[in-house]
VEXNUBA-500534 format. One record per residue (C-alpha): residue in one letter; x, y, z. Coordinates in steps of 0.001 Angstrom, whole numbers, plus 500000, padded with zeros to 6 digits. Layout:
AXYZ...
end
This chain:
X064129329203159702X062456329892163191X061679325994163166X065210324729162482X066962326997164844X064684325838167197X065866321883166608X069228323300166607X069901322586162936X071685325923163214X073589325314159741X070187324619157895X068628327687159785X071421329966158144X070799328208154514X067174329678155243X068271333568156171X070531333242153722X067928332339151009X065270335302153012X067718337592152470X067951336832148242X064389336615148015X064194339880149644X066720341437147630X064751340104144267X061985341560145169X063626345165146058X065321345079143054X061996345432141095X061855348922142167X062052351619138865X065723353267138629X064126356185136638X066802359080136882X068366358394133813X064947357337132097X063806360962131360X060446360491129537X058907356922129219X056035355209130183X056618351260131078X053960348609130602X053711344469130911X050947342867130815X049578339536132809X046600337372132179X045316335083134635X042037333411135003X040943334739131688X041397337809133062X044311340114131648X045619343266133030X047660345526131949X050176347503134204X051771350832133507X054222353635135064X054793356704133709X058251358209134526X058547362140133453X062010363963133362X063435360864135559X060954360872137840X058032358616138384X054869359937138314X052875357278139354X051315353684137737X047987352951136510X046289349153135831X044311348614132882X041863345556132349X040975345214128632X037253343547128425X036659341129125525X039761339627125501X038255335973125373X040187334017122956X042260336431121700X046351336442121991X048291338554125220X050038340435122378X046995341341120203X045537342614123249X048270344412124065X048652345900120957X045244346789120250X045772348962123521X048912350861122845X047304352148119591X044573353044121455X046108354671124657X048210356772122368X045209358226120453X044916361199122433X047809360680124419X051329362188123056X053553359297123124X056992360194125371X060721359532123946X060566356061125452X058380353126125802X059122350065127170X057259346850127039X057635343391129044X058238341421125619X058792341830122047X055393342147119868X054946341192115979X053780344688115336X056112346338117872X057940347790114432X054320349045112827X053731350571116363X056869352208116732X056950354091113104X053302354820113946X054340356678117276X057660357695115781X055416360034113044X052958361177116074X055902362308118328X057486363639114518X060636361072115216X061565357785114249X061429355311117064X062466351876116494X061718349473119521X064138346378119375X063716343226121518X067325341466121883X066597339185125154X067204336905126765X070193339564127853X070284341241130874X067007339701131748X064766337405129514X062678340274127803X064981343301127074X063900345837124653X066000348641123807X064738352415121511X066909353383118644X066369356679117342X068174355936113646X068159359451112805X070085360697115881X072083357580115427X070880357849119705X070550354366121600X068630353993125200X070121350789125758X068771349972129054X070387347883131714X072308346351128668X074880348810129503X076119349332132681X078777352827132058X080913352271135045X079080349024137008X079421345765136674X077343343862134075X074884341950136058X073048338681133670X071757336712136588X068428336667135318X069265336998131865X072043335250129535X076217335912128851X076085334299125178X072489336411124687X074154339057126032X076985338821123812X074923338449120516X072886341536121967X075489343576122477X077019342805118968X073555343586117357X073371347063118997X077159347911117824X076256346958114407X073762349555114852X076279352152114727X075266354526117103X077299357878118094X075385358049121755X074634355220123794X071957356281127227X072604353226129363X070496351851132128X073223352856134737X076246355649134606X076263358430132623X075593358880128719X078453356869126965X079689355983123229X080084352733121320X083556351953122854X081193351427126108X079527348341124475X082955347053124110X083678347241127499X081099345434128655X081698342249126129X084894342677127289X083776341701130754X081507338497129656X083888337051127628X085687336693130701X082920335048132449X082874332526129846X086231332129130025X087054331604133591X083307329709133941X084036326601131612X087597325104133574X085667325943137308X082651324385135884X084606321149134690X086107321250138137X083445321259140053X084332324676141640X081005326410142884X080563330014141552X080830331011144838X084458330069145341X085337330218142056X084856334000142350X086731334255145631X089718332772143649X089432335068140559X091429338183140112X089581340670138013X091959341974136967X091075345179134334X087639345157135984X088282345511139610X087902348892139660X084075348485138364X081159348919140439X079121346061142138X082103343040141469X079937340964144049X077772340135140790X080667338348139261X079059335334141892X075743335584139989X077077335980136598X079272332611137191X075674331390138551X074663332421134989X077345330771132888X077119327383135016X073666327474134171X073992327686130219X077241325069130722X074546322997132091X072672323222128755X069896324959130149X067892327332127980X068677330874128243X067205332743130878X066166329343132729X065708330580136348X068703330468138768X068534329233142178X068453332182144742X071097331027146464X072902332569144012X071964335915146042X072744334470148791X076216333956147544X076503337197146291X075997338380149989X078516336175151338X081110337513148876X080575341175149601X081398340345153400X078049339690154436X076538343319153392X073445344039151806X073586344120147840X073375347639146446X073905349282143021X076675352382142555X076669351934139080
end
């Protein structure tokens, strides 16, 4: 940026603090919203170099109580999610496992895990992956008994849905598998505790991505100015409507025929910015 300002490519120096800004907001948005977590410990796992670690927080009554890494030895030649499953039975030996758990992707045994936790913590816990949704590797915990549902950032109660870094259609078909669940309490990722209608609401509002996306898209109308132009009408009033820019970002994207989840170009952030009158992005919901 420094460089073209300094050749007076002053245009091409504000492309640059533009994209700064997005790639600073990406990386502050990896922070852990835990207030309406309650109990749940969070892991993902990377490997690189034949080495793989395993990273994990541990959020108590909505608060974060800290993060630990783990680096399983022997691990040559052996699968990520062996490894990782190997260690969750073994972590929760002695450990009493909390209401939640949350993983980075969805594992062949996750359901043998989960009923094997479920009868330690004397609950059923079912642990569902439905990604590529709001990101590429959601997971949500269904307590059938309770008929309760921690739906995660699925559900925003309140905000704007925000699939920049996930899918619309996966989000749809995720959406309709967790209302087929049947649930009489829905804990979303943001707003307060909600029912089923909720999950209506919110395929509501990406159906009408879709269906504003496709005639800008054939136009040629960037998602940028395509959202200045739209009128949302019934969802004005939500939280966060700068990440209608993203979402159209989103539903260019899989118009395209990219794969789901296929990463999006940060100027979409950028963008996003722009539309919310040059302020920094924050989430209400």
């Amino acid at each position: 940026m420094a460089e073209a300002s300094e050749a007076m490519n002053f245009e091409l120096a504000a492309v640059y603090r533009d994209r700064l800004r997005a790639l600073t907001y990406v990386q502050g948005s990896q922070v852990i919203h835990a207030e309406r977590l309650g109990d749940a410990d969070i892991f993902a796992l990377a490997c690189k170099g034949g080495t793989m670690c395993i990273q994990a927080f541990f959020i108590r009554g909505g608060q974060n109580w800290g993060h630990r890494s783990f680096f399983p030895a022997h691990t040559n030649d052996v699968p990520e999610d062996e490894v990782f499953a190997s260690f969750l039975v073994q972590f929760y030996e002695d450990v009493p496992p909390p209401r939640r758990i949350l993983l980075d992707r969805e594992l062949a045994e996750g359901a043998l895990i989960a009923e094997a936790l479920g009868e330690r913590a004397e609950r059923k816990v079912e642990l569902l992956y439905v990604g590529p949704a709001h990101t590429t590797n959601d997971v949500v915990a269904w307590l059938p008994e309770q008929q309760i549902l921690f739906a995660g950032d699925l559900v925003f109660n309140g905000g704007t849905p925000f699939v920049v870094m996930g899918s619309v259609s996966g989000s749809l078909a995720a959406l309709d598998r967790l209302k087929a669940l049947g649930p009489n309490v829905v804990v979303p990722g943001h707003g307060s505790t909600c029912g089923v209608n909720n999950l209506d609401d919110q395929i509501a509002y990406l159906r009408f991505i879709q269906e504003i996306a496709r005639p800008g898209f054939e136009a040629g109308v960037p998602p940028l100015e395509l959202a200045l132009q739209t009128d949302l009408g019934q969802f004005a009033e939500l939280h966060d409507p700068e990440r209608l820019v993203g979402n159209l970002y989103r539903a260019y994207s899989e118009l395209r025929g990219d794969p789901l989840g296929h990463p999006i170009d940060p100027q979409a952030y950028a963008d996003m910015i722009t539309y919310n009158g040059g302020q920094p992005l924050r989430c209400w919901a």
